[in-house]
C-alpha positions as CSV (number, residue, x, y, z in Angstrom):
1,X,-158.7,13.9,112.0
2,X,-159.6,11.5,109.5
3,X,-159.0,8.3,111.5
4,X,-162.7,7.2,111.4
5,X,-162.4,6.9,107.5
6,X,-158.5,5.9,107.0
7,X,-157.1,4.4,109.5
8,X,-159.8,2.7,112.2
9,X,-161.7,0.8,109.1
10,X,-158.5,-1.6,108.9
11,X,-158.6,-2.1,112.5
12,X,-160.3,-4.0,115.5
13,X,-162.9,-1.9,116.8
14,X,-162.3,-3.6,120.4
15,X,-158.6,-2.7,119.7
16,X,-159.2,1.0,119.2
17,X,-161.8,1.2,122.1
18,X,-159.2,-0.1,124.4
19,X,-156.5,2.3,123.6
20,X,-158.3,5.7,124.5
21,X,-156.3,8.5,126.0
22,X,-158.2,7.5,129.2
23,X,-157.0,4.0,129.0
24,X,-153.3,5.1,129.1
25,X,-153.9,7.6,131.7
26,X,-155.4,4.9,133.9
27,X,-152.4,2.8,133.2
28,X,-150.1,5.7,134.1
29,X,-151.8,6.0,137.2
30,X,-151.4,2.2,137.6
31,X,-148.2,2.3,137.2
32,X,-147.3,4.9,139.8
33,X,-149.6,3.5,142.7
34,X,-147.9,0.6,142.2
35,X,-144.5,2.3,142.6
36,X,-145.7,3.9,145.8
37,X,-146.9,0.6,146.9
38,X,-143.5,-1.3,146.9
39,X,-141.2,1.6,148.0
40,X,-143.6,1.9,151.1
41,X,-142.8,-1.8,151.5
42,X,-139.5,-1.3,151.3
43,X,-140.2,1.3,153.6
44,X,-138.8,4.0,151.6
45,X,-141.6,6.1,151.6
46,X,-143.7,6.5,154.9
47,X,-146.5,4.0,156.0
48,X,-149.9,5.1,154.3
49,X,-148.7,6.4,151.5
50,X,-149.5,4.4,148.4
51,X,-153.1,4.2,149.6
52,X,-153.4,7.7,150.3
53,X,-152.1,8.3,146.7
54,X,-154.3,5.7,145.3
55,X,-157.5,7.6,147.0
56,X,-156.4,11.1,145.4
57,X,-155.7,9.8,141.7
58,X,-159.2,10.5,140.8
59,X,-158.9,9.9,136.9
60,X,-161.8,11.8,136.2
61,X,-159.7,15.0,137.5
62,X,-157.6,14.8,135.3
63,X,-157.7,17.5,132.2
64,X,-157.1,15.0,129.3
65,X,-157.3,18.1,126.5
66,X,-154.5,19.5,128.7
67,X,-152.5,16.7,128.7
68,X,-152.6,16.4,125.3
69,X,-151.6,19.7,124.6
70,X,-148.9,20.0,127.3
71,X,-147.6,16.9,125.7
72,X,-145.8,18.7,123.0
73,X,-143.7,21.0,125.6
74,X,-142.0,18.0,127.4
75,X,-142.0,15.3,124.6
76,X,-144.1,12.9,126.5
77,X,-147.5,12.5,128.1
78,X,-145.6,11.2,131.8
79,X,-144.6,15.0,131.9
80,X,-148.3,17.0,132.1
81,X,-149.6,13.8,133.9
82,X,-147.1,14.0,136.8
83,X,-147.7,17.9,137.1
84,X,-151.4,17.0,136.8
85,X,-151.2,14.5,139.5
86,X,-149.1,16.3,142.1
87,X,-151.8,19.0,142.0
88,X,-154.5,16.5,143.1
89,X,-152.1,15.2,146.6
90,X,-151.5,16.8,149.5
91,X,-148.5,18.6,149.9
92,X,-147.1,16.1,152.2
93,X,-147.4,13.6,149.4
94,X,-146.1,15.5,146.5
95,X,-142.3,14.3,147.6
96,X,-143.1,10.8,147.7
97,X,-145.1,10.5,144.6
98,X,-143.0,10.1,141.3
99,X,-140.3,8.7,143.4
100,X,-136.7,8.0,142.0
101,X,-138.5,7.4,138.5
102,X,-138.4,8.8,135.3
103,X,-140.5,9.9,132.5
104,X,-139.9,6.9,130.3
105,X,-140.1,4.4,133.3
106,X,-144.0,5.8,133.4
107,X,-144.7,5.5,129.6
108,X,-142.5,2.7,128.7
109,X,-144.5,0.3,131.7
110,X,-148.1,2.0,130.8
111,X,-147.4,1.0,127.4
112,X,-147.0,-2.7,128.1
113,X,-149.8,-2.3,130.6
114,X,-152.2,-1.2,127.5
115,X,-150.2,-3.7,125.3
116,X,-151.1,-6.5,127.2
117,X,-154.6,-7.2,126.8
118,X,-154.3,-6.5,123.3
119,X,-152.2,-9.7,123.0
120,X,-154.6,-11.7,124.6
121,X,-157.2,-10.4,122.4
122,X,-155.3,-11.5,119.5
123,X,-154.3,-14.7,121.1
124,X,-157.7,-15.7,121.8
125,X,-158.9,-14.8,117.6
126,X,-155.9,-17.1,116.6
127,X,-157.4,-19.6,118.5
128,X,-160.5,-19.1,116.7
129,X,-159.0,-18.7,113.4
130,X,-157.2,-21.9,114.2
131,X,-160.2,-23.9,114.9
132,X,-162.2,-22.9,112.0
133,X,-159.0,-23.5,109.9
134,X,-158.8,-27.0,111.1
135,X,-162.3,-27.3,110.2
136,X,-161.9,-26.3,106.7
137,X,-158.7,-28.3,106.5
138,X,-160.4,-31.6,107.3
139,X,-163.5,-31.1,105.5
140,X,-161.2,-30.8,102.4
141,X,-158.5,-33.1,103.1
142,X,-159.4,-35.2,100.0
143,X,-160.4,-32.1,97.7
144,X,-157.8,-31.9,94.9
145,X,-156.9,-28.5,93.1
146,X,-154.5,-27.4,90.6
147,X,-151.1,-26.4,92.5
148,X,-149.8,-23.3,91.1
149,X,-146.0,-21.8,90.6
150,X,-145.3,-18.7,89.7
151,X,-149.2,-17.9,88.8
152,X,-149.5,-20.7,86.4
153,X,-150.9,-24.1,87.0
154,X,-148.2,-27.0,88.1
155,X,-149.3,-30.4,89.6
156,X,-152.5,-31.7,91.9
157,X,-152.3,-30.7,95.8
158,X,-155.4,-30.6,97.7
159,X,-157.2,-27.9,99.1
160,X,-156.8,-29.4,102.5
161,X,-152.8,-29.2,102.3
162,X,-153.2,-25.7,101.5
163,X,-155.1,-24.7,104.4
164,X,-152.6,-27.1,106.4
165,X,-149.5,-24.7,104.9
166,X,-152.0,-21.8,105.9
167,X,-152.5,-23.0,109.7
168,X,-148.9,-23.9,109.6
169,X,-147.8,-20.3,109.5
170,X,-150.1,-19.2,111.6
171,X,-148.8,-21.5,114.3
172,X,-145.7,-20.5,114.4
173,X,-146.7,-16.8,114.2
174,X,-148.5,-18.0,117.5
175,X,-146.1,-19.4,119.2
176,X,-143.6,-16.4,119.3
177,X,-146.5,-13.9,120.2
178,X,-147.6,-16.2,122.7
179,X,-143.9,-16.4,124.0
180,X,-143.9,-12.6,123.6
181,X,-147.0,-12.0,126.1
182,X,-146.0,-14.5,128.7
183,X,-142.0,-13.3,128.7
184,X,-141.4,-10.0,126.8
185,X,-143.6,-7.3,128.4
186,X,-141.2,-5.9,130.9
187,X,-141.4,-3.5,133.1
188,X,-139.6,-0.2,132.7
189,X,-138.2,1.4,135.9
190,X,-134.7,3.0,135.8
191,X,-134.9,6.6,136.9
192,X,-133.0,9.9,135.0
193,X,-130.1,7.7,133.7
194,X,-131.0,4.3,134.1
195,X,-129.2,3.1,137.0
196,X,-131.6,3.6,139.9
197,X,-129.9,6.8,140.9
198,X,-131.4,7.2,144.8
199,X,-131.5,3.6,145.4
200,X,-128.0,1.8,145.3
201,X,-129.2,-0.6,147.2
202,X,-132.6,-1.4,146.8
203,X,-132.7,-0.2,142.5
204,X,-132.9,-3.7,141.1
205,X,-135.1,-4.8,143.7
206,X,-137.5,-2.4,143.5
207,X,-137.8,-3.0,139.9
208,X,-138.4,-6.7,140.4
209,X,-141.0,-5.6,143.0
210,X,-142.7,-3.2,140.9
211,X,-143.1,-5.7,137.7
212,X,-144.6,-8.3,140.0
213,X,-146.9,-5.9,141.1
214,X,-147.6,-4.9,137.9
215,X,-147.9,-8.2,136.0
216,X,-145.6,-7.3,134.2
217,X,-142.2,-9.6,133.2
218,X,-139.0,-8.9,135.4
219,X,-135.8,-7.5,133.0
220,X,-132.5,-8.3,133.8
221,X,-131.5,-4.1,133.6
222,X,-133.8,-1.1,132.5
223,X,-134.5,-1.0,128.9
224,X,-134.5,2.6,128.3
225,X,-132.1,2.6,125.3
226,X,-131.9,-1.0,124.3
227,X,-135.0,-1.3,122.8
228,X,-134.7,-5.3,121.7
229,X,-138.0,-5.6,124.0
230,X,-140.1,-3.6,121.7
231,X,-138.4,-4.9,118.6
232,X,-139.2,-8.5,120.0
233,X,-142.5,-7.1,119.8
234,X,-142.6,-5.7,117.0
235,X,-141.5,-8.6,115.4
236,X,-143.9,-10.7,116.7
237,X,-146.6,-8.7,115.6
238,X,-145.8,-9.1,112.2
239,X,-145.3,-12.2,112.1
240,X,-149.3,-12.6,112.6
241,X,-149.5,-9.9,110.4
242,X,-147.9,-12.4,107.6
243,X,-149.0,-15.3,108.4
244,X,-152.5,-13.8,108.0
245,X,-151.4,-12.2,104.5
246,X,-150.8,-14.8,103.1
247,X,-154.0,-16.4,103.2
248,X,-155.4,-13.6,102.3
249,X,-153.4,-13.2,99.2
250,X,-154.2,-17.0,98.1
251,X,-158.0,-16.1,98.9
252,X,-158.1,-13.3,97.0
253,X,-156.0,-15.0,93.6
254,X,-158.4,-18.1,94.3
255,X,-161.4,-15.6,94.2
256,X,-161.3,-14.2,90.5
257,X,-163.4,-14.8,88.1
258,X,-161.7,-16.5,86.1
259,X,-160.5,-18.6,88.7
260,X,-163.3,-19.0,90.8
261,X,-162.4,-21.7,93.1
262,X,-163.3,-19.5,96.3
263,X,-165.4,-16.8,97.8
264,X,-165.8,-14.8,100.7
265,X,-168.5,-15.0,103.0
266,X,-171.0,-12.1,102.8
267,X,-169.9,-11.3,106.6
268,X,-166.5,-9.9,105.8
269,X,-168.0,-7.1,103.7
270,X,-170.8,-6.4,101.1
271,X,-168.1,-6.4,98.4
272,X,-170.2,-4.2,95.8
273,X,-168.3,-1.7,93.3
274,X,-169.9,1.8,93.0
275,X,-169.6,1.4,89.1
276,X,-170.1,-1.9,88.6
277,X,-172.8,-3.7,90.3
278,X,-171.7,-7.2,88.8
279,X,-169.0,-7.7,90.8
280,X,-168.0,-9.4,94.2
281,X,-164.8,-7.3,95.2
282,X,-162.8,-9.5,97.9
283,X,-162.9,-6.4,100.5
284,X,-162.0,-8.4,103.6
285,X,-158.9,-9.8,101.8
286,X,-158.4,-5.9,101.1
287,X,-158.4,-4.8,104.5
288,X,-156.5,-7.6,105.8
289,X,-153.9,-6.7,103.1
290,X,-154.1,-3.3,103.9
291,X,-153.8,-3.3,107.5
292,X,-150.6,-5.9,106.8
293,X,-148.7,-3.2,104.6
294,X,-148.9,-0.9,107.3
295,X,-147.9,-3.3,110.2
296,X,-144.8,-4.0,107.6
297,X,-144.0,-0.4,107.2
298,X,-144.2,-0.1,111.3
299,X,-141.9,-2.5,112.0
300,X,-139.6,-1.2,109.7
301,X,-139.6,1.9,111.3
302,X,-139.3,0.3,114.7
303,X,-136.2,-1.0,113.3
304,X,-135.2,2.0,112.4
305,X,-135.2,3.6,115.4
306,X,-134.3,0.3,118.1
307,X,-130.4,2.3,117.9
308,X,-131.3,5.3,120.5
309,X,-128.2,6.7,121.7
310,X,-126.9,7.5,124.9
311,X,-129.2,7.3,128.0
312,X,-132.1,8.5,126.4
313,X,-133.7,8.6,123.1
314,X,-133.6,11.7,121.3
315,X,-136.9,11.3,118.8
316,X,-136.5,7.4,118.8
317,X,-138.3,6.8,121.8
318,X,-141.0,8.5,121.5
319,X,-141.2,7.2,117.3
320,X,-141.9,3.8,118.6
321,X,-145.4,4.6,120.3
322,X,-147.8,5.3,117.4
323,X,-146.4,2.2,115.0
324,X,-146.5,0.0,118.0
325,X,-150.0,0.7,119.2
326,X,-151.3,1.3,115.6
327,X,-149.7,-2.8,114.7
328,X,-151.5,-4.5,117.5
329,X,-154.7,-2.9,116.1
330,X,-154.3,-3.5,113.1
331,X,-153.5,-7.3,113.4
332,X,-155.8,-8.0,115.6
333,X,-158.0,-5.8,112.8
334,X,-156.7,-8.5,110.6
335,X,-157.6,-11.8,112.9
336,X,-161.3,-10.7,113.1
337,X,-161.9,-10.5,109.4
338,X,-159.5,-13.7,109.1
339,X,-161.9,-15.7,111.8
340,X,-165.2,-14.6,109.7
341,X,-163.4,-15.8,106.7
342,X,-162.3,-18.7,107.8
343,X,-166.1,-20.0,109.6
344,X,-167.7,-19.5,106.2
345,X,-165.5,-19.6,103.0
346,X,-166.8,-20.5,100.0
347,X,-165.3,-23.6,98.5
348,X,-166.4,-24.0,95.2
349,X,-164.9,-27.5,94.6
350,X,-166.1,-28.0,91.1
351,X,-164.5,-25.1,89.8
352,X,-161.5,-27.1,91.3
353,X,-162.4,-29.7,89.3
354,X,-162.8,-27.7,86.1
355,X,-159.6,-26.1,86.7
356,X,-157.7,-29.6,87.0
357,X,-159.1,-30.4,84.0
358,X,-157.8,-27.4,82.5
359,X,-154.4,-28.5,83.5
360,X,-154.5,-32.0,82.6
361,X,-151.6,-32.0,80.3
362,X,-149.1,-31.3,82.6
363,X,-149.7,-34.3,84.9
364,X,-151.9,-37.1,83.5
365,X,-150.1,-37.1,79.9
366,X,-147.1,-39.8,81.3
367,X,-149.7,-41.8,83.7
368,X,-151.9,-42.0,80.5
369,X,-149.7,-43.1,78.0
370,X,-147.7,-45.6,80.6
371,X,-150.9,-47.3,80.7
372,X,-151.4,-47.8,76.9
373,X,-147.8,-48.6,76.1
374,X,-148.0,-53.0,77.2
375,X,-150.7,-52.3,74.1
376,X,-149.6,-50.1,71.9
377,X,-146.7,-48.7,70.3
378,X,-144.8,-45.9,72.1
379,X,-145.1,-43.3,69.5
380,X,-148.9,-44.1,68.6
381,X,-149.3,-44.3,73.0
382,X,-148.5,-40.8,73.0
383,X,-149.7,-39.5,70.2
384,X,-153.1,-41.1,71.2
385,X,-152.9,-39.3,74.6
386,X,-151.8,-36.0,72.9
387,X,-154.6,-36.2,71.2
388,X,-156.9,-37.5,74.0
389,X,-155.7,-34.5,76.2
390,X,-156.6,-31.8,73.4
391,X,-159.8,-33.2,73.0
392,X,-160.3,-32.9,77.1
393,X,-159.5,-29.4,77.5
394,X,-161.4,-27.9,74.6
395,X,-164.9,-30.3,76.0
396,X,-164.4,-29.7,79.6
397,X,-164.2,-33.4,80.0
398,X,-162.1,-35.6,82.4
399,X,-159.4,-37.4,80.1
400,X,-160.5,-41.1,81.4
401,X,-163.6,-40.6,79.8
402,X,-162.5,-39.4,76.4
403,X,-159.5,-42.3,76.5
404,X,-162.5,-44.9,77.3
405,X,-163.8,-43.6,74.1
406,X,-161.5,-45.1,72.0
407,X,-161.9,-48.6,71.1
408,X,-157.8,-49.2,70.8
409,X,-157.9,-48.1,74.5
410,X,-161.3,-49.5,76.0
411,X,-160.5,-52.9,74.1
412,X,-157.3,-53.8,76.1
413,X,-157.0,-51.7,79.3
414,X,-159.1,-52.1,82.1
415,X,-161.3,-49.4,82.9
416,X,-161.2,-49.2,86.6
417,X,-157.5,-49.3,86.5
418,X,-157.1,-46.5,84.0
419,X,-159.8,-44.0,86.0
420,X,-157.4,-45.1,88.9
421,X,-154.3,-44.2,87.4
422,X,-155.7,-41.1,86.0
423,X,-157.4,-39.6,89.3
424,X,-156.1,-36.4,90.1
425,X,-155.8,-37.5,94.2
426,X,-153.4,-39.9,92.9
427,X,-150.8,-37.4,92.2
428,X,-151.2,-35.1,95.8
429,X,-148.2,-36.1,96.5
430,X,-148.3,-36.0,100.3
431,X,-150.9,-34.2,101.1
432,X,-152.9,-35.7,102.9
433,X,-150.1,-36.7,105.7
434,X,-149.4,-33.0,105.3
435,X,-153.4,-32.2,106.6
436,X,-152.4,-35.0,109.2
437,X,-149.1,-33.7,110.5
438,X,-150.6,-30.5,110.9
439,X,-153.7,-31.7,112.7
440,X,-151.1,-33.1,115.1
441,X,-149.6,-29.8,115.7
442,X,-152.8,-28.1,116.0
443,X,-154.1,-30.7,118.6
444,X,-151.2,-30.3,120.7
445,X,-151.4,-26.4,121.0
């Protein structure tokens, strides 16, 4: 396959490593010892069982190319694996190994079993990416820039408020995947139809028993047709996924040339074109954008198939599995480049600058002329600030300077109060109780 060159370079390496067919085997194998473990305290199964199971589930016995090939015949890997692992058991066992469950109960709970150190992975990078965010936020708290609507330049923020807004979303893309690790991995045990059939007195129980053996959050019935867990999940996932997007759009709009105002470190990526040696391409931005299309396009299809009919899911079930493990890769793909990005950005503040300049007319023209008009008339005011602002722009020169140059102006207005009034930081807006509200948030987390 051609993962190595289209698929794993948008993900976390650490992600992909920790979702190895052996990984979900040994989860699958998890899963049932455990079950063995709390039916024989139940005593539903004789005494010594779950340990004598647990010696005989040698995971190197198992035949992971059969598996994957046997796979296809049943329409899930719980099918070859249970076959697989009977074989290895005594005969005596056999009949209490597997007990009262189901395919899906075994894939559905190895699946949040693999799921959930991934989202501690992640967690832990977004607390990384927050505190190099916060970083960059206050180191720039009092660095203006040109805002920008709809791609063209608007009024002053500062570059501080707009890593605030960045950490902002990324916050509350936390907080629901945190929520989502802690309550919303549950365990999946239901049996053939979903209501415990063998154990009319002990089903729910059990199930209860089994998640807190497992680690695993209790549900209120088994999930194997409402799918709201995994589309909780899903969710979640992208909202990271977005969150993290969006900075790397802005980075990458921010990074042109003509723009210029920032640059990615040399640690997400060499950046080199194969034709054009010149250029700086904003690769990690790429990849993160990348990876976020696809986490998109999997949720969608998660979506898609969350209506499974019936008791069982007939193809949506078993769509869920490649979109879902593929999203927590790629995000977390997405985190590690955004942490790297984040510890060493290039802020080139007096392209800022130059770019404010550009922009001059669109905020500084009333604040100019408001302070000539106590000594001039309005029409020659403005006319003198037109002029003024033209003559700016086309020098690359702030427009307190080329004001001061006129004698009408320096000869009646003061000059410390005109540099004042023309400062871009005095037309932020709220920016910098935006950087401080945010810093709030981000020290109570």
């Amino acid at each position: 396959m051609l993962d190595a060159f289209i698929r794993h370079p948008f993900m976390s390496r650490a992600g992909v490593a920790a979702c190895s067919p052996r990984d979900f085997l040994a989860a699958m194998c998890r899963v049932e010892c455990a079950l063995a473990r709390v039916q024989e305290r139940a005593g539903l199964v004789p005494a010594g069982t779950a340990a004598a199971i647990e010696t005989r589930l040698d995971i190197d016995a198992f035949d992971l190319d059969a598996l994957a090939a046997d796979t296809a015949d049943g329409g899930n890997v719980a099918i070859p694996f249970v076959k697989q692992a009977k074989a290895l058991l005594d005969a005596d066992l056999r009949a209490h190994f597997h007990y009262g469950a189901t395919s899906q109960d075994i894939v559905d709970s190895a699946l949040m079993l693999v799921i959930q150190p991934g989202l501690a992975r992640i967690e832990q990078r977004l607390v990384e990416a927050r505190g190099h965010g916060s970083a960059l936020m206050t180191a720039h708290a009092r660095t203006p820039m040109i805002g920008r609507t709809l791609m063209q330049q608007a009024l002053p923020i500062t570059f501080g408020a707009k890593v605030a807004h960045w950490l902002g979303g990324l916050a509350q893309a936390e907080t629901r995947l945190v929520d989502i690790a802690a309550n919303g991995l549950f365990v999946q045990f239901g049996g053939p139809v979903g209501v415990h059939t063998g154990f009319p007195d002990h089903g729910p129980a059990l199930m209860e028993a089994l998640a807190d053996e497992l680690g695993l959050n209790r549900p209120l019935l088994p999930w194997h047709t409402d799918r709201q867990p995994i589309v909780a999940l899903a969710d979640a996932l992208d909202a990271v996924a977005i969150a993290a997007e969006k900075i790397a759009l802005d980075v990458a709009l921010m990074a042109q040339t003509e723009i210029g105002e920032l640059s990615e470190p040399a640690a997400t990526g060499a950046g080199g074109s194969s034709s054009m040696p010149h250029k700086r391409n904003p690769v990690g931005c790429t990849r993160m954008r990348t990876a976020a299309r696809q986490v998109h396009a999997n949720v969608a299809l998660v979506h898609n198939v969350a209506a499974q009919p019936l008791e069982r899911g007939l193809g949506e079930w078993q769509a869920e599995w490649a979109p879902l493990i593929d999203s927590l890769q790629l995000v977390e793909g997405m985190l590690d480049t955004l942490v790297v990005m984040f510890e060493g950005l290039d802020v080139r503040v007096d392209a800022m600058q130059h770019n404010l300049r550009l922009a001059a007319s669109a905020f500084l023209a009333e604040p100019a002329t408001d302070m000539l008009m106590p000594h001039l008339a309005a029409a020659a005011a403005a006319r003198l600030v037109a002029e003024a602002i033209h003559q700016a722009v086309a020098q690359k020169r702030a427009l307190a300077d080329v004001l001061l140059e006129r004698p009408e102006v320096a000869a009646h207005v003061d000059e410390q109060r005109l540099r004042a009034a023309l400062d871009p930081m005095a037309h932020v807006g709220a920016s910098l109780a935006q950087v401080e509200r945010v810093r709030q948030m981000l020290n109570r987390m």
